[in-house]
C-alpha positions in Angstrom: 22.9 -141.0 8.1 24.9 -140.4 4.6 28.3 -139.2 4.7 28.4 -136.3 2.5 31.9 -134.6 1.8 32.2 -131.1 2.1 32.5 -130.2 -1.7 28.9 -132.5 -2.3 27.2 -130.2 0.6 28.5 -127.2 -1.7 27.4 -128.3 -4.9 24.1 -129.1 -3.7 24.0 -125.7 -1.8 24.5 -124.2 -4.7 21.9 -126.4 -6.8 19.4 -125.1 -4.2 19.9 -121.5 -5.2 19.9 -121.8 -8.9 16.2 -123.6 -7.9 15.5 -121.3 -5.8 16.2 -118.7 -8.4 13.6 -120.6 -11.4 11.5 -121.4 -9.1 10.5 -118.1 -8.0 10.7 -116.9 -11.6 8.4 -119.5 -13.3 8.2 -122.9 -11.1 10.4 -125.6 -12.3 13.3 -125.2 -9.5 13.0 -128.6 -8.8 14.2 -129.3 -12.4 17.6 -128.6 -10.9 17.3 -129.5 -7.0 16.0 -132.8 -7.0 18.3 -134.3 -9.9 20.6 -133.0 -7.5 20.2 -134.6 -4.8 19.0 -138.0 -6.3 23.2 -138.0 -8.2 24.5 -137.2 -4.8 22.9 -139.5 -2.3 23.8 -143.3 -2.6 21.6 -145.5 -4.3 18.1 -146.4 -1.8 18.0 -142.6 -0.5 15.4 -141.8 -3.2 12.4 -140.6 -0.4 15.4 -138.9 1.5 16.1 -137.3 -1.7 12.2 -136.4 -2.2 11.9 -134.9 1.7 14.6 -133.3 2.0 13.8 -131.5 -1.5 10.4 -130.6 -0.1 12.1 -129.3 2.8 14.2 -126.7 0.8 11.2 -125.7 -1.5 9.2 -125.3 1.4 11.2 -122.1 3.1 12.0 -121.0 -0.7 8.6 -120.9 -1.7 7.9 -119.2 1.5 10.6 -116.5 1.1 9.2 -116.1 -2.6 5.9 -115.5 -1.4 6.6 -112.8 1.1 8.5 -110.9 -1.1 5.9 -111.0 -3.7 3.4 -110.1 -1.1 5.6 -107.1 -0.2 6.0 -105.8 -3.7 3.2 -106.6 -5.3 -1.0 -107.0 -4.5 -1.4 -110.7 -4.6 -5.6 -111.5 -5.6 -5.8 -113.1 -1.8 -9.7 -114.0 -2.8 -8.5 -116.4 -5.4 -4.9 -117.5 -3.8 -6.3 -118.3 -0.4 -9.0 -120.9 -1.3 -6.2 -122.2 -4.2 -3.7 -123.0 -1.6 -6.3 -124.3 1.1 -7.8 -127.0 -1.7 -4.0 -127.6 -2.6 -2.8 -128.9 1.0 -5.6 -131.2 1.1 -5.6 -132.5 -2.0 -1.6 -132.9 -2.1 -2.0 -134.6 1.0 -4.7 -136.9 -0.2 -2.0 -137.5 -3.3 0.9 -138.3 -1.4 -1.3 -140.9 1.0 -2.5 -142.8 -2.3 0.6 -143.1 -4.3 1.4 -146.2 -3.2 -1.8 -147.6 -4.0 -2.6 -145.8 -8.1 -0.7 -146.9 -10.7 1.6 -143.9 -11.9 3.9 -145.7 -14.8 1.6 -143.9 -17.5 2.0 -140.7 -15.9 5.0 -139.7 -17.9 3.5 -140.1 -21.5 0.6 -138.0 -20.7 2.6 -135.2 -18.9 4.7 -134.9 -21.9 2.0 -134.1 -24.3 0.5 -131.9 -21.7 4.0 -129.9 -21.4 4.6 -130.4 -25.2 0.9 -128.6 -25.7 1.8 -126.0 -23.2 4.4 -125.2 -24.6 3.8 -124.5 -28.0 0.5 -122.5 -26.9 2.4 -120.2 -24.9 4.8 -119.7 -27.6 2.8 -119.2 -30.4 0.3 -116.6 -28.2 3.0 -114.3 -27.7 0.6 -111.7 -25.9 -1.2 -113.6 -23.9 -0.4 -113.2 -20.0 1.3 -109.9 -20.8 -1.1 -107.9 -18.6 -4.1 -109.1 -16.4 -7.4 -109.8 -18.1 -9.5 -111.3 -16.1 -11.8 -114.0 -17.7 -14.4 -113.9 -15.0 -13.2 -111.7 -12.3 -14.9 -111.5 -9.2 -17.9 -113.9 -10.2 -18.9 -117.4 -9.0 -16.9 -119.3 -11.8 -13.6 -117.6 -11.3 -13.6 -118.9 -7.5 -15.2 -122.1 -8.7 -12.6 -122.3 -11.7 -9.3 -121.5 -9.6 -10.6 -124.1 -6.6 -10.9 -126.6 -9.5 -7.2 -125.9 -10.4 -5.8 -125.7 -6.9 -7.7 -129.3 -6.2 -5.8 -130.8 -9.7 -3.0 -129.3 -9.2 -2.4 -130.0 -5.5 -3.1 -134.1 -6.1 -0.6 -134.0 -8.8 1.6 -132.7 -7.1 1.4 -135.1 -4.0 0.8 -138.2 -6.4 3.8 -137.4 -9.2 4.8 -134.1 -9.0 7.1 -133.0 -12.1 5.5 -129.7 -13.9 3.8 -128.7 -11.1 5.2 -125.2 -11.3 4.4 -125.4 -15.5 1.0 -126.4 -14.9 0.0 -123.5 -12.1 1.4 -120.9 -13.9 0.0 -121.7 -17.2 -3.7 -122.5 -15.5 -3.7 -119.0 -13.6 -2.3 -117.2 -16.6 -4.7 -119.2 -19.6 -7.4 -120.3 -17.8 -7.9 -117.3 -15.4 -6.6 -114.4 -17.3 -4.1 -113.3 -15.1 -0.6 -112.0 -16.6 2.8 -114.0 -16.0 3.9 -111.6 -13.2 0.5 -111.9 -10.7 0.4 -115.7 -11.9 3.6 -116.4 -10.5 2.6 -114.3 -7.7 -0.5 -116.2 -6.9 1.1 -119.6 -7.5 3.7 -119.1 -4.8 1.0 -119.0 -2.5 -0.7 -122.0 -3.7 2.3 -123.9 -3.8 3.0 -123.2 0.2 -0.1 -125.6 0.2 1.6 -128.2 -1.6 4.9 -127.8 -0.4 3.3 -127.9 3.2 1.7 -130.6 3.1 4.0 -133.0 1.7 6.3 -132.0 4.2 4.2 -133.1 7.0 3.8 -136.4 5.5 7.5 -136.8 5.1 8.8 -135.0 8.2 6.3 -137.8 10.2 8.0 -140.8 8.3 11.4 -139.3 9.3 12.5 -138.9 5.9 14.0 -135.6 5.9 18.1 -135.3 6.0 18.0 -132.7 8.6 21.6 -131.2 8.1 21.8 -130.9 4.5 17.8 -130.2 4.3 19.0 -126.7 6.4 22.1 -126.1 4.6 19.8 -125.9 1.1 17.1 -124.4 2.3 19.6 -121.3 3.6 20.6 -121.4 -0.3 17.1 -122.0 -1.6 15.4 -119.1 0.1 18.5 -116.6 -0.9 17.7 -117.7 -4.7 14.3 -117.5 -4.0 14.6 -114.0 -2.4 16.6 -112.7 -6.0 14.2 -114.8 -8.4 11.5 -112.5 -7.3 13.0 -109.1 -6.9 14.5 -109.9 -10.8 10.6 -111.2 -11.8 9.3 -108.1 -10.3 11.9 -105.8 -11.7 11.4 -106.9 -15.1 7.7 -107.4 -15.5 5.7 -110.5 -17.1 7.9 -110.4 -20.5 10.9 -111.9 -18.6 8.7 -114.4 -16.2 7.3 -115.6 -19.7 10.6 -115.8 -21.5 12.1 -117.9 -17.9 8.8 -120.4 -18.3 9.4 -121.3 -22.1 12.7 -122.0 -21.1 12.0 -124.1 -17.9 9.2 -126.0 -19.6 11.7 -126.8 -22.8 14.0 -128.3 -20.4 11.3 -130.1 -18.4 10.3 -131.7 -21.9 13.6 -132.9 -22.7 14.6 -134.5 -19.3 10.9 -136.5 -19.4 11.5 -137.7 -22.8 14.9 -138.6 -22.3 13.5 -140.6 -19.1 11.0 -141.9 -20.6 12.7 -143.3 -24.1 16.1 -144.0 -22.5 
């Protein structure tokens, strides 16, 4: 369908890795991926550019997860029901999109991220080890299916912080440190990811070439971004997440003000 040179299937290939990479880390890959793609495909390609960046998250996010899984002791209690709640409520986001007004979004998200931000930097112990707020009781589940449901509808209505949002809800909210946050929220966000990619693989959205070249990059970044994250520990995942979430801030607010 779009006639991509050789040298724009590269770059893009290699944007998918370096999101592959943050993503894994913190959340926030597609910071890098979907700019991407929207620069590179000719003007009108915008859902194309939105599917086929689902497509790569998808078997990044997977990749993510298992290696998480392999390495570390993922609370399946809590990330289970997350994930479940997030596929149907991303679903039920992406099928009302067209129909809720989202033009406000972006001013509201920025204050969110701005808050976020500047709580997570000015609390420099918090999410440094696991503390569970209330472990193993009735509000913990009722808590984390409350985030997965939010979460998940943003995510299928707007999207942008998604990552931001699940990490800092699992690790603030829940109690849990950076390291088994992101952890948990690689899970989750295989509901997410999964279900928008249903909707857009059944409008025949997806660019099936490219989608399979940078998905081949995205899981090999993925694959790294968690063997670093486990290797060095909730400090680092923390220090990746500031950084991702600045960035985030700055590209909304240039957006929105420009």
């Amino acid at each position: 369908m779009h006639d991509l040179t050789l040298w724009t299937f590269l770059l893009l290939a290699i944007a998918a890795g370096a999101a592959g990479w943050v993503d894994a880390v913190s959340g926030g890959g597609g910071l890098l991926q979907l700019p991407a793609l929207f620069i590179a495909l000719p003007a009108g390609s915008e859902v194309n550019a939105l599917a086929t960046n689902k497509f790569s998250s998808f078997f990044g996010t997977a990749t993510a997860a298992r290696t998480y899984v392999k390495h570390l002791n993922p609370d399946w209690k809590t990330a289970l029901p997350m994930a479940s709640v997030a596929f149907v409520f991303s679903a039920l986001g992406a099928a009302t999109a067209h129909v809720v007004p989202t033009e406000y979004f972006g001013f509201g998200i920025l204050i969110a991220l701005v808050l976020v931000w500047v709580w997570t930097l000015v609390n420099p112990l918090m999410g440094a080890v696991s503390t569970m707020r209330w472990g193993g009781t009735r509000r913990h589940y009722v808590a984390a299916i409350g985030v997965g449901s939010a979460i998940g509808f943003y995510d299928g209505i707007f999207g942008p912080g998604t990552g931001s949002f699940l990490l800092i809800a699992l690790v603030s909210l829940l109690g849990y440190s950076f390291l088994a946050a992101s952890s948990t929220a690689k899970i989750v966000n295989l509901g997410t990811n999964a279900a928008a990619l249903l909707v857009f693989g059944f409008t025949g959205s997806i660019l099936w070439t490219l989608g399979l070249v940078m998905a081949v990059s995205n899981m090999a970044g993925a694959y790294f971004g968690a063997r670093t994250a486990i290797r060095r520990g909730s400090p680092f995942v923390r220090f990746v997440f500031l950084g991702i979430t600045a960035l985030l801030i700055f590209r909304l607010a240039w957006e929105l003000w420009l």
